[in-house]
N, C-alpha and C positions, 0 to 999 in steps of 0.2 A: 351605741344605741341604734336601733334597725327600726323603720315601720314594718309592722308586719303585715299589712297590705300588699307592700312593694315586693315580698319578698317571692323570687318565681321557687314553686314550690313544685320539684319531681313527683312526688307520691301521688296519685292514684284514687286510691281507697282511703276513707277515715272508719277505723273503729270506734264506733259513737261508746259504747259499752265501756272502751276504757277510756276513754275523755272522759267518761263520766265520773268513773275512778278518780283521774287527774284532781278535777276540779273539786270533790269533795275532801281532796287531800291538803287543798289550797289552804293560807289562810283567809280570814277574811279581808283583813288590810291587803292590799297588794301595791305597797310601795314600793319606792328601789330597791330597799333592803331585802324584804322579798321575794323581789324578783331575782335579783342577785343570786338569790338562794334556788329560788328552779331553777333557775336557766342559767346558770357557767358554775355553781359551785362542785369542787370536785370529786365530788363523789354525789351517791343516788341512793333512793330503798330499789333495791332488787328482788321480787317476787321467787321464790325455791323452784328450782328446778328439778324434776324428777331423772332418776335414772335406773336405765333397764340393761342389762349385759344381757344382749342376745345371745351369743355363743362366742365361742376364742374372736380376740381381736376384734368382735361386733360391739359396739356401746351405742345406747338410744338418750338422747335426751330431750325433755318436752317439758315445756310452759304454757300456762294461760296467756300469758305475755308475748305475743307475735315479733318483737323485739328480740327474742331469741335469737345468737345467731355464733355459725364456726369463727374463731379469732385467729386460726390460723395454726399452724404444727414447727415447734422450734426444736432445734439440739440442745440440749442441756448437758452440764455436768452431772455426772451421777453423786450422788448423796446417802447417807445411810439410809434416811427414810426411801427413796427409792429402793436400797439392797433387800427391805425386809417386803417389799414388793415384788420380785424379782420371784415369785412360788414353781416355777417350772425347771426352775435347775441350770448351771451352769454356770460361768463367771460373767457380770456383764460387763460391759467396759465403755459403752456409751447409751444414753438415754435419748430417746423423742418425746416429748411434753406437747400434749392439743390442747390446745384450750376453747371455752363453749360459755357465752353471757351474753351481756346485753353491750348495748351502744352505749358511744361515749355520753358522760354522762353532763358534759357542757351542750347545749344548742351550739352549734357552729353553724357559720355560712362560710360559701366562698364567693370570692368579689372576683371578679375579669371584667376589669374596665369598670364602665358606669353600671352593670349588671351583678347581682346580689342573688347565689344563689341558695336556698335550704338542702343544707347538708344532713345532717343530724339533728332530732329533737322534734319531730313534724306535730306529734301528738301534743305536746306541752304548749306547743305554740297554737296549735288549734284550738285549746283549752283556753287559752290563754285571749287567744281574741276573743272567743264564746263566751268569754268573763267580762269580757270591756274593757281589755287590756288594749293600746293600738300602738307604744312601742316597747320593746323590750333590750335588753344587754345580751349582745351573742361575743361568743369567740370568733375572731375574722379571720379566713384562711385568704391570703392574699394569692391571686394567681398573674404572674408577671407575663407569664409567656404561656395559655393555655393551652398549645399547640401539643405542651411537651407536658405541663405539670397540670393540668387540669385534668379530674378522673373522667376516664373512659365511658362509665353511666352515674347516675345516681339516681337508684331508687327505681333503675329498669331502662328511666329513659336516655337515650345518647344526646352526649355534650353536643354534638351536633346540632339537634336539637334545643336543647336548655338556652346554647350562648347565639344559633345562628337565627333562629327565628325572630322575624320581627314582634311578636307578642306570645311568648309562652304562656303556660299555664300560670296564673298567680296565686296567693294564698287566698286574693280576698273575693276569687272566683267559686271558690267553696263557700263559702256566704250570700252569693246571690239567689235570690229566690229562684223557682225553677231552672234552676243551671244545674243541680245537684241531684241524683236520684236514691231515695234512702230504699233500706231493703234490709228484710227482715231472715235472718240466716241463724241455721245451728249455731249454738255455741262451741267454738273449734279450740283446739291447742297447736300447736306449733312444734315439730317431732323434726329434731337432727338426729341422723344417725351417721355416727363412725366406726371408720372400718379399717384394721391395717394389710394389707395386700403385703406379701411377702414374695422376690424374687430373689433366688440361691443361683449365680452362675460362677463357674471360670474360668477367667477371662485370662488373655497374655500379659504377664507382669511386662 
């Protein structure tokens, strides 16, 4: 259990639009059980995501959800259901898998030292103080040696920043009256596009 007050919060921006979503999703008891249930259980609802094939090798994908985001490109084994994929000919003999979703679907922090930082879940948590929630159950990512395991940014800003400053940004500085500037913007979606770039050389065995 974390206060959400303490917690120094990376992010930026709040989409008020989908807080608003969040919390009409809530229920209205918000006990431990509950909460339990937003914030560390394993799995999420996930909003559909659209998709557009630009042209060969191009894929577009887009949400209302600004949480969209690339998950990264793995080697795989190939599989029958990949072979009847495979419409341009030829034998394949290894496969590249992308994948494109949302964040994890526990709140996580990481701890370095006496410092607690938000990882993952910024929205739910903002919903969630907005509610009158003031602690909640997160996943703890412990960081022993931040020099080496501590990420690089989160959420834009550098760990530099997040762990060396004497008072970073907090959550419950989003709460202060005039501290905050609200602002009134198109309704936007959130557009990945992927691409596979192909290099053909020969090299000396």
């Amino acid at each position: 259990m974390v206060e959400i007050d303490k917690l120094v919060a990376a992010q930026r921006t709040v989409n008020l639009e989908y807080v608003h979503r969040l919390k009409s999703s809530f229920p209205k008891s918000l006990g431990i059980s509950e909460l339990l249930e937003i914030c560390v259980a394993p799995t999420r609802p996930m909003d559909p995501i659209q998709h557009l094939e630009l042209g060969p090798n191009t894929h577009v994908f887009s949400s209302p959800n600004a949480d969209i985001r690339f998950l990264g490109s793995f080697v795989k084994d190939i599989t029958n259901e990949d072979l009847e994929a495979a419409v341009q000919g030829g034998i394949p003999a290894a496969a590249v898998i992308s994948f494109v979703g949302y964040g994890g679907a526990s709140v996580n922090v990481i701890r370095a030292g006496s410092r607690v930082v938000l990882n993952n879940g910024f929205h739910r948590v903002f919903a969630l103080r907005e509610a009158g929630v003031t602690h909640i159950p997160v996943v703890i990512q412990l960081s022993n040696n931040p020099a080496l395991d501590f990420p690089a940014q989160v959420a834009g800003l550098p760990k530099e920043y997040l762990l060396g400053m004497p008072r970073p940004v907090m959550m419950k500085d989003f709460f202060e009256p005039d501290f905050a500037i609200t602002l009134r913007v198109r309704k936007r979606i959130k557009v990945i596009t992927l691409s596979a770039n192909v290099g053909q050389h020969d090299v000396p065995s």
